[in-house]
C-alpha positions in Angstrom: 11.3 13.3 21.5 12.9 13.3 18.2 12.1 16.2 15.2 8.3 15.8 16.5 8.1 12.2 16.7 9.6 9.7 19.9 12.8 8.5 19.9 12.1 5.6 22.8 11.5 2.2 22.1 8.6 1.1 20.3 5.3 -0.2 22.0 4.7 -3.9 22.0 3.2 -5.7 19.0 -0.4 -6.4 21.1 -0.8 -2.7 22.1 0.0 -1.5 18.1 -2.8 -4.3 16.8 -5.5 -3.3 19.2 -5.1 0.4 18.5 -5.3 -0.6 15.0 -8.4 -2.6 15.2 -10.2 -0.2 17.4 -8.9 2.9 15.0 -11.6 1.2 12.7 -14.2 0.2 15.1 -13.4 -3.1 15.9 -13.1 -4.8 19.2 -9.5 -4.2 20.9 -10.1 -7.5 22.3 -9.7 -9.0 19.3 -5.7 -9.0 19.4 -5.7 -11.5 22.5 -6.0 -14.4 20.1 -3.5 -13.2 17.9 0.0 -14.7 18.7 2.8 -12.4 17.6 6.2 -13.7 17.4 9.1 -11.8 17.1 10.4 -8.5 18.3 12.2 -5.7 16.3 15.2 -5.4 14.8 14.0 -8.0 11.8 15.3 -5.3 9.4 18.0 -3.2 9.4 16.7 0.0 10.5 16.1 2.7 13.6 12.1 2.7 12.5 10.0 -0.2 13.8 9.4 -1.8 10.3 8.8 -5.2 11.6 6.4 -4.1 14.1 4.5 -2.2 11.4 4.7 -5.4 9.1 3.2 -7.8 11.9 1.0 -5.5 13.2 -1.2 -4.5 9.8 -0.9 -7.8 8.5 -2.3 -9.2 11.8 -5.0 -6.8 11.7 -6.4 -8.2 8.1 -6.1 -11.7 9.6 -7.6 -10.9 12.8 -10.7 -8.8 11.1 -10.9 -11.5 8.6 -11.6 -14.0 11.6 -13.9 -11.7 12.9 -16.5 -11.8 9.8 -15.5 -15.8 10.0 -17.1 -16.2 13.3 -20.0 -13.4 12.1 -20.9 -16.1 9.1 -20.9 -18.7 11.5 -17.4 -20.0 11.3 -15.4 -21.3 15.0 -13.1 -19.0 16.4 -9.4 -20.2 15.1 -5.5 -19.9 16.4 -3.9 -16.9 14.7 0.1 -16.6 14.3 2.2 -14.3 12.4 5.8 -14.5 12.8 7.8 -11.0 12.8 10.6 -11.9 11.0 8.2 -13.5 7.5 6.3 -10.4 7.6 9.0 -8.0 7.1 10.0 -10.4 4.5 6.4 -10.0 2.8 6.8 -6.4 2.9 9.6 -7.0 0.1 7.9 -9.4 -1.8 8.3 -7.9 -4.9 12.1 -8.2 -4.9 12.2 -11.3 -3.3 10.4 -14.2 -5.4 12.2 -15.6 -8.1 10.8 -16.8 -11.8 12.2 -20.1 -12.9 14.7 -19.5 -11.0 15.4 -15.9 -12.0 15.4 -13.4 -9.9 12.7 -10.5 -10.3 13.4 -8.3 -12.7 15.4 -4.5 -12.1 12.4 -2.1 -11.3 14.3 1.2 -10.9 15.5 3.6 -13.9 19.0 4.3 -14.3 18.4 8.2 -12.8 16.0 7.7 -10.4 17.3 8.4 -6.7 18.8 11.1 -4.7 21.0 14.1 -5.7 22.1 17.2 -4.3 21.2 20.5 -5.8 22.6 23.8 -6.2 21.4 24.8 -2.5 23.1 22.6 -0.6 20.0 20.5 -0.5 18.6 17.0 -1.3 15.7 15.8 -4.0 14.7 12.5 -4.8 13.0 12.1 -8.3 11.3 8.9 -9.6 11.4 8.1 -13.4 10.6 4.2 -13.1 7.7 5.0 -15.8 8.6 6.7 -19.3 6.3 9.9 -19.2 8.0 10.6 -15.9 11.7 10.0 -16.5 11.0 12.0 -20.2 9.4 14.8 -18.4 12.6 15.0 -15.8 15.1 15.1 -18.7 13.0 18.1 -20.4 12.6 19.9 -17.7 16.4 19.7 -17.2 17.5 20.1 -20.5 19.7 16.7 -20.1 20.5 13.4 -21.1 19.7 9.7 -19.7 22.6 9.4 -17.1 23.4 10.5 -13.5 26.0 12.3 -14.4 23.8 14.8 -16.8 20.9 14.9 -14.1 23.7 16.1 -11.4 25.2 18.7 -13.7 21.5 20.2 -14.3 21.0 20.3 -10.4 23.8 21.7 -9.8 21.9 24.9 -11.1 18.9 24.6 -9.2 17.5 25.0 -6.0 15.9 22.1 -4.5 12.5 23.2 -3.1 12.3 25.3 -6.7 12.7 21.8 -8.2 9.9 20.3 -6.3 7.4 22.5 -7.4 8.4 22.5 -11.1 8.2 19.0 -10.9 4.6 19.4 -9.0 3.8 22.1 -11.9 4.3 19.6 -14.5 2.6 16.8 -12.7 6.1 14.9 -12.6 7.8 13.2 -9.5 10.0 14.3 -7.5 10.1 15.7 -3.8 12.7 17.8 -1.5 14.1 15.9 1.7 13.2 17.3 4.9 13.6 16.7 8.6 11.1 15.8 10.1 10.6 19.1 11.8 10.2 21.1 8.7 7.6 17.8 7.4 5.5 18.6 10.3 5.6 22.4 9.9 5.0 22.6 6.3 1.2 23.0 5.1 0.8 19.3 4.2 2.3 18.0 7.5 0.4 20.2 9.1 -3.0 19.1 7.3 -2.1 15.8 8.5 -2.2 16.1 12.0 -5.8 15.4 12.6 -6.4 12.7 10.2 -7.0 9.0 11.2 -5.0 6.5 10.1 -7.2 4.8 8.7 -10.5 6.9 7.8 -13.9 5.3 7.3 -17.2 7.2 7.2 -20.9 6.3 5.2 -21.9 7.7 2.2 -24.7 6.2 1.3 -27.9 5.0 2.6 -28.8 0.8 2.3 -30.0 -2.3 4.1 -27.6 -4.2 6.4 -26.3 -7.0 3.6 -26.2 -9.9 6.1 -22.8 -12.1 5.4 -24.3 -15.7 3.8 -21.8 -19.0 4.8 -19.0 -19.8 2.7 -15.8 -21.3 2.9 -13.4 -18.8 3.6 -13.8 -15.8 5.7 -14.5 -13.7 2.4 -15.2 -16.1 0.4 -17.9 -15.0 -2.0 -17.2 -11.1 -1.5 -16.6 -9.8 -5.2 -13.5 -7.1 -5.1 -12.6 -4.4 -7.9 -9.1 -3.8 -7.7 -8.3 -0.6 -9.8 -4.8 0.0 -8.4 -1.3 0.2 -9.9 2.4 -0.1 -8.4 2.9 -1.7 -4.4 -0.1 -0.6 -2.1 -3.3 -0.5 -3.6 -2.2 -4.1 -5.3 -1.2 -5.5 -2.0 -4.3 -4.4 -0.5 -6.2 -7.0 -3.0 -3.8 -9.5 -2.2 -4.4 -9.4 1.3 -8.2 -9.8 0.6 -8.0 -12.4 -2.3 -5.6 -14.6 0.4 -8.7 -14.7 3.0 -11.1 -16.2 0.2 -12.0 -12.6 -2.0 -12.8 -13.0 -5.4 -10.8 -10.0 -7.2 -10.9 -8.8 -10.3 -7.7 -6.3 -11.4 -8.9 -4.0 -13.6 -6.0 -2.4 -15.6 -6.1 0.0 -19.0 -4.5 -1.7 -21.9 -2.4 1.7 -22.9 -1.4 2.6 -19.4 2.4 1.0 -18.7 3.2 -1.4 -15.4 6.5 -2.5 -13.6 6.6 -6.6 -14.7 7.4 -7.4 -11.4 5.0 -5.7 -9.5 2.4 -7.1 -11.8 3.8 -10.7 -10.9 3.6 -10.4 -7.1 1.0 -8.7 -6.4 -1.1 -10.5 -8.9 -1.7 -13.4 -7.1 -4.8 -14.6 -6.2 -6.3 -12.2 -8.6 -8.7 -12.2 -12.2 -7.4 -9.8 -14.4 -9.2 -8.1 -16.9 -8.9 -5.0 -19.2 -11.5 -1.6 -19.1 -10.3 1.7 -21.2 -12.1 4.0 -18.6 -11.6 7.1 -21.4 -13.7 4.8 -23.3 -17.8 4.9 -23.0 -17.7 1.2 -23.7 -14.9 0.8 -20.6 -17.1 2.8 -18.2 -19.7 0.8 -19.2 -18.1 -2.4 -18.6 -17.1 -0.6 -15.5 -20.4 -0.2 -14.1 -21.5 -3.5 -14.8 -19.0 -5.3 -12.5 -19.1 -2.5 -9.9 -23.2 -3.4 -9.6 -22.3 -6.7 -9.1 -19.5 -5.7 -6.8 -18.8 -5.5 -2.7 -15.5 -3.6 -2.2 -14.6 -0.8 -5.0 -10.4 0.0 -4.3 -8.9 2.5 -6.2 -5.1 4.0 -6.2 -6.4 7.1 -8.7 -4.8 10.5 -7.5 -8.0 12.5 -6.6 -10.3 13.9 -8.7 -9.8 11.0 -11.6 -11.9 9.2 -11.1 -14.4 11.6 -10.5 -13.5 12.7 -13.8 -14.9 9.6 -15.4 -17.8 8.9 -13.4 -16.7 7.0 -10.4 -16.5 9.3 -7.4 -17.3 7.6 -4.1 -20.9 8.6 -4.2 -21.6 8.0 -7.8 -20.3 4.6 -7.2 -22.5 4.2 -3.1 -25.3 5.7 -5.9 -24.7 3.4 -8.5 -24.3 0.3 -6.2 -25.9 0.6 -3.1 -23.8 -0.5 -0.3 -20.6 -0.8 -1.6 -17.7 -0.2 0.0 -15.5 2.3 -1.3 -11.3 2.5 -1.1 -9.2 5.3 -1.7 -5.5 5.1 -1.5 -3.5 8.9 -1.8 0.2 9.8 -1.7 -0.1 12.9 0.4 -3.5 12.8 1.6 -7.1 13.7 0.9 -6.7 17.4 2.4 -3.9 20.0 2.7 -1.9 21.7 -0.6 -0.7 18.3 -1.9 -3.8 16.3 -1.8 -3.5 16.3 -5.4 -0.3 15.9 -6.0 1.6 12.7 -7.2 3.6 10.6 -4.6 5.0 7.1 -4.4 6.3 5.5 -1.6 10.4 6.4 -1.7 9.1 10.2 -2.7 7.0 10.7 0.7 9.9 8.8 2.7 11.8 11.5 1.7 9.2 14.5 1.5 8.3 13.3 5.2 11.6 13.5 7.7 11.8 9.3 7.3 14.9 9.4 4.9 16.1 12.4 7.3 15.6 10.5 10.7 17.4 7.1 8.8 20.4 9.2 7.3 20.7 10.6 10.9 20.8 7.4 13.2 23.1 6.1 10.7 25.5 9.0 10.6 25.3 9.4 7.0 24.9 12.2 4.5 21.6 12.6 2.3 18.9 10.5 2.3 18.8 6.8 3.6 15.7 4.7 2.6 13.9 2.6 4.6 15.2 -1.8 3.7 11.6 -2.2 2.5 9.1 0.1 0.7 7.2 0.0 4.0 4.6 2.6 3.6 3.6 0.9 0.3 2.8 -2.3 2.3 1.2 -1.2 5.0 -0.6 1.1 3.6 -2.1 -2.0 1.4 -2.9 -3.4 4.8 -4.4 -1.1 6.5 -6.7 -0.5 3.0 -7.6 -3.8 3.2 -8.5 -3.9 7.6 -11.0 -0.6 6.7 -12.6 -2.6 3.7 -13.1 -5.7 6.0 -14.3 -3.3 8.5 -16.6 -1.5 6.3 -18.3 -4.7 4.9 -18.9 -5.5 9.3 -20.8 -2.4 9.5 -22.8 -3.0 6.1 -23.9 -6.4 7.4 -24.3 -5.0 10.7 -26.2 -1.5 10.0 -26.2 -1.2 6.2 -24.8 1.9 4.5 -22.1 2.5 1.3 -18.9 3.3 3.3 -15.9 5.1 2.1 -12.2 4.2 3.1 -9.3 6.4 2.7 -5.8 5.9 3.6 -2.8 7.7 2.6 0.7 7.0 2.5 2.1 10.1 4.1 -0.4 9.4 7.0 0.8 5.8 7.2 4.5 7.3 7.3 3.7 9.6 10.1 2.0 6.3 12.1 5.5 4.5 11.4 7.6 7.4 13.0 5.1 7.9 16.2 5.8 4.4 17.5 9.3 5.4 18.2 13.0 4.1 17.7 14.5 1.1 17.4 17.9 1.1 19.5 20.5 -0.6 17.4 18.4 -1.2 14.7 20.7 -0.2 11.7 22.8 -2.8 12.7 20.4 -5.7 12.5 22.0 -8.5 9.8 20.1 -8.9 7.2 20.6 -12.3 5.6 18.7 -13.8 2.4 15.0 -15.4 4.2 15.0 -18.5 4.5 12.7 -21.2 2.0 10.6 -21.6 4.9 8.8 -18.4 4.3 8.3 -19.4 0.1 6.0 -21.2 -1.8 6.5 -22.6 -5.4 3.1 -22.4 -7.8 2.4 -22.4 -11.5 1.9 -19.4 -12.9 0.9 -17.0 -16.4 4.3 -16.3 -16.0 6.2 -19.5 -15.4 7.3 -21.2 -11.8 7.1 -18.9 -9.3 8.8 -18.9 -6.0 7.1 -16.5 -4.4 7.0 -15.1 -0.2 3.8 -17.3 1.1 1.0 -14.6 3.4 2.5 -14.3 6.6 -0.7 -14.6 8.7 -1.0 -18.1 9.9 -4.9 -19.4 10.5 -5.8 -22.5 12.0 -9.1 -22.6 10.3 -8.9 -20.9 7.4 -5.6 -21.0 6.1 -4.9 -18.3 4.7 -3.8 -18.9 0.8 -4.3 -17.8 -2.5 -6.5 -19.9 -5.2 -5.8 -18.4 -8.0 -2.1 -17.6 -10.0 -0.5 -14.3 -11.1 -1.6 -13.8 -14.9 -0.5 -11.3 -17.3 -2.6 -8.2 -17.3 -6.0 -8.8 -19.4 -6.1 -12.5 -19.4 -9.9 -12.4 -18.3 -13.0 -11.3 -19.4 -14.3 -8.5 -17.9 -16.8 -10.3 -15.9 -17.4 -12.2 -12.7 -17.3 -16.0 -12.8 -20.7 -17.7 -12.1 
């Protein structure tokens, strides 16, 4: 053992794919006809991110087949390859728009620094009201070199819950000792990985034939940034239907918006509007799986708490995606992927096994993408049980949860020193897009059947009508 966590060698693939399915009720068994290839290192690091990227992306495919053969579809081969699905989990840095590459996502501050204390913070200013809200609370200008000067004078867990105070971003590193003794780490402990529990009372919705394992399944996707998008990805590239719905005066990361877009409708709602919520409602009645990357409480706020949506549409299937978690101090608070690396011993452990000072990210923003696949496994399992025994259901994952999965399947040996070469065109594909020609990492999981694919391009944000095609 290793701050908390073990430091041997990870299990193998199977074993991590049948925990997953049977952590949401599905049969173990179901990993036998899953071939994995591959074993870790695929990336360069001591954590098993390739066996996390196989593993939830097999699980999608492998629950996916499952309501296949429950709609009266033939069992099919299943293959996902280790090395492509570490390479999905950085497709939003890897496609390339006619021949550009994507776009810079990170603001010129954003990162690590060292405060006054001796100690490290990470802050995140990729979006304007973030990075403006860092610079006042500072008192500084737009540069490193200001930032560092005004940490110099603070001390970092003081900075952390100024920034929390504000409802900015930012969090202290830790160990992961101190992650797991602190209130949130603690709150953790007992929380699935993937939670999924009935809210609502209606009649088992039996799962007509179609096409594609979900085809005809209508999906509201009212996420921003890496996970919650990626979860609608993962369903729109088994046969979903899924409609993005985005606010016109909230801003977006470009490339983010391209890659994860795929496969997706894309419409515009003003939810602070009466005449968004309205529009809202309307497509969530007509709706099957609601997913939702809202920090708790907003959308409550507006009308569109789990129940008042299982109320409003009877069997529906609810998704909730958190930074921190739904319980503990920081259930409310604002988190992103590279913040709850840090926050949670990950960046800590890296630094470490690579015998460097401060924090050291993960090569991949790995609780983003798996946290996207495991929300899409529980909404595939929660439309199982609706067809099977009725019921709205409610799914919630978190990314600090999904961070403390990734550091309790252990260490790889040697894995910092992995090569990590440019992937090869054999995991791309080249489509037409809103955009222009994308070249773009093709879905990982490998069907016989059903290949897995997407039908429909990436489209700027509110290129639809809010409405679902006839």
């Amino acid at each position: 053992m290793s701050g908390g966590f073990p430091d041997g060698p990870p299990p193998a693939p199977q074993q991590v794919l049948a925990e997953l399915l049977a952590g949401v009720g599905l049969p173990p068994a179901l990993a036998e006809g899953v071939a994995l290839t591959g074993s870790d290192p695929v990336l360069p690091s001591s954590f098993a991110v390739g066996t996390v990227a196989q593993a939830t992306i097999a699980a999608v495919a492998a629950a996916a087949a499952a309501l296949w053969t429950r709609r009266g579809g033939t069992a099919q081969a299943i293959t996902i390859d280790m090395r492509h699905a570490a390479q999905e989990f950085r497709s939003e840095r890897l496609y390339r728009l006619d021949g550009q590459p994507s776009a810079r996502m990170w603001d010129a501050i954003a990162g690590p620094y060292r405060c006054g204390d001796g100690r490290w913070v990470r802050i995140h200013t990729n979006f304007a009201h973030h990075r403006n809200g860092i610079l006042d609370l500072l008192g500084c200008d737009h540069s490193r070199e200001s930032v560092q000067a005004a940490l110099d004078h603070w001390q970092a867990e003081a900075f952390e819950d100024a920034v929390a105070g504000r409802g900015l971003v930012a969090t202290m590193m830790r160990s992961p000792e101190d992650w797991l003794a602190s209130p949130q780490g603690a709150a953790l402990a007992g929380q699935p990985l993937v939670a999924l529990e009935q809210i609502g009372e209606a009649p088992p919705q039996p799962l007509p034939a179609a096409a594609r394992p979900l085809g005809g399944l209508r999906v509201l996707d009212l996420t921003r940034i890496i996970a919650g998008p990626v979860c609608g990805r993962a369903l729109a590239a088994h046969g979903a239907e899924v409609m993005r719905i985005a606010a016109p005066k909230l801003p977006f990361i470009a490339p983010l918006v391209i890659d994860s877009g795929r496969g997706k409708l894309s419409a515009y709602a003003d939810l602070d509007q009466a005449g968004g919520r309205e529009l809202l409602r309307g497509l969530l009645q007509e709706a099957d799986v609601f997913v939702q990357g809202y920090r708790p409480g907003g959308l409550a706020a507006r009308g569109f708490a789990p129940k008042e949506a299982a109320q409003a549409r009877p069997g529906i299937v609810y998704v909730s995606l958190s930074a921190y978690g739904f319980q503990g101090p920081w259930a409310a608070r604002r988190g992103f992927d590279s913040l709850v690396q840090t926050a949670s011993g990950i960046n800590h452990a890296e630094a470490a096994a690579a015998g460097v000072e401060g924090p050291k990210e993960l090569p991949c923003q790995a609780l983003d993408h798996a946290s996207g696949y495991l929300m899409a496994l529980g909404a595939i399992a929660g439309l199982m049980r609706r067809a099977e025994a009725g019921g709205s259901w409610h799914v919630r994952v978190s990314l600090a949860r999904t961070g403390r999965w990734l550091q309790s399947l252990g260490r790889v040996a040697g894995g910092l020193d992995c090569p990590d070469p440019p992937p090869g065109d054999e995991f791309f594909e080249e489509t037409a897009s809103g955009f222009g020609k994308l070249k773009a990492i093709r879905h990982a999981a490998q069907l016989s059947g059903t290949p897995a694919h997407w039908a429909r391009p990436a489209v700027p944000l509110g290129s639809h009508p809010p409405r679902w095609p006839s």
